[in-house]
C-alpha positions in Angstrom: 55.3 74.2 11.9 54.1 72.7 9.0 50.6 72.2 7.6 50.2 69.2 4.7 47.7 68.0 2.9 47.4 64.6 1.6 45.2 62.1 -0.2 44.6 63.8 -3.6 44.4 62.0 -6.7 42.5 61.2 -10.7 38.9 59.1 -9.8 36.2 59.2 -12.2 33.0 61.3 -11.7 30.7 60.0 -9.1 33.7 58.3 -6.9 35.0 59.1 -4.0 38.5 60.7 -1.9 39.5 61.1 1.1 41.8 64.2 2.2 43.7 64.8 4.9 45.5 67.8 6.8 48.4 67.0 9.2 50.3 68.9 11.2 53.3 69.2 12.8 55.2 71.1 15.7 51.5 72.6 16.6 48.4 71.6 18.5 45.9 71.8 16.2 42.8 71.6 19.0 43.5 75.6 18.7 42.9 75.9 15.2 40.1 76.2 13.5 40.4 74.5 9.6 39.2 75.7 6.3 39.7 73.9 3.0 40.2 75.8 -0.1 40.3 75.0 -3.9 41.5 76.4 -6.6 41.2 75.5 -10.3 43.5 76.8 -13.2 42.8 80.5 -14.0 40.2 80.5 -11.0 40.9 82.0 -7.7 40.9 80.0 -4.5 37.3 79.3 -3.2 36.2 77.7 0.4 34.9 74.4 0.3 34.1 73.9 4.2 35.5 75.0 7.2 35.6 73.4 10.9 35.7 74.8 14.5 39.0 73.9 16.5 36.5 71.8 19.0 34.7 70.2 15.9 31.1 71.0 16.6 30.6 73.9 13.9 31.4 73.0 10.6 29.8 75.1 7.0 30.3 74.2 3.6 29.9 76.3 0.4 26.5 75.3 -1.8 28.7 73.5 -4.3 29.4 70.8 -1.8 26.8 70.5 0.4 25.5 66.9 0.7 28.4 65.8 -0.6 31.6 66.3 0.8 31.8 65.8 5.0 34.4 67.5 7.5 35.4 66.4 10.2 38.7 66.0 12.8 40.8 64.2 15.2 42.8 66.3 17.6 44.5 63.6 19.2 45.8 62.2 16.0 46.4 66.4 15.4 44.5 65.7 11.6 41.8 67.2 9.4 39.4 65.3 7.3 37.8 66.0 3.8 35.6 63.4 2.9 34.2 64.1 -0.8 31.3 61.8 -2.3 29.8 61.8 -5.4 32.7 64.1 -6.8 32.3 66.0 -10.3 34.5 67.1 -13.0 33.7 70.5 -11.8 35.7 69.2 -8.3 38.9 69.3 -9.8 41.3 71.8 -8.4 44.0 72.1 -5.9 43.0 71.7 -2.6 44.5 73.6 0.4 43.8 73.3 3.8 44.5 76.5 6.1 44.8 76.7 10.0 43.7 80.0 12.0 44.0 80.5 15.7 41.1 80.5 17.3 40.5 82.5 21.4 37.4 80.6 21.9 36.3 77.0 21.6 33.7 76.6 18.4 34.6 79.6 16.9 34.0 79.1 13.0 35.8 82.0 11.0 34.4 83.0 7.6 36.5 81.9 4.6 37.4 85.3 4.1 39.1 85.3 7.5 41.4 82.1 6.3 42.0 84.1 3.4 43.6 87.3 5.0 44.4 85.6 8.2 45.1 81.9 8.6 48.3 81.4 10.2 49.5 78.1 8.3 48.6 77.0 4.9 49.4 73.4 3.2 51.1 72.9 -0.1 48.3 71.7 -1.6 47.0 68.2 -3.6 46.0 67.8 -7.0 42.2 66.2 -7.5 41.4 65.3 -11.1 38.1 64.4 -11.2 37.5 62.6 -15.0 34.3 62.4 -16.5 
């Protein structure tokens, strides 16, 4: 099974991306989703997190308004729309799967953190100011 996240790149404060979390050789309609950052010398923060179904979603206060999740089991990918990005945006981003026993279930960040069960590599935004 493999987890990967896509769509990273350098935009200038105020501009948009668009990332994405793929799998393969798993359903993901069982997971529930959590994005994660992490800047140099940080550690890894939640951004926003999804239920496996899609109706529950959260976001940390840092992105609120601004970045959107949201997901397509049939096409078995996450989504991480961010608007309006910052300088302050630019990190690592991860995306993280955990098992879920009940539809709409929406883990905390800390449960990704001890117990997701697939984690992508990770892509690079740069936001420039």
């Amino acid at each position: 099974v493999q987890l990967q996240a896509s769509g990273g790149g350098l935009v200038q404060a105020g501009g948009s991306l668009r990332l994405s979390c793929g799998v393969s050789g798993e359903n993901l309609a069982s997971f529930a989703i959590a994005w994660f950052r992490q800047a140099p010398g940080k550690e890894r923060e939640g951004v926003s997190c999804v239920s496996n179904v899609g109706y529950s979603q959260y976001y940390a206060d840092s992105v609120l308004g601004r970045f959107t999740i949201s997901r397509n089991n049939a096409k078995n990918t996450v989504y991480l729309q961010m608007s309006n990005l910052k300088p302050e945006d630019t990190a690592v981003y991860y995306c993280a799967a955990l098992f879920t026993h009940e539809d709409d279930l929406l883990p905390t960040f800390d449960s990704f953190l001890t117990s997701a069960d697939y984690w992508g590599q990770g892509t690079q935004v740069t936001v420039s100011s």
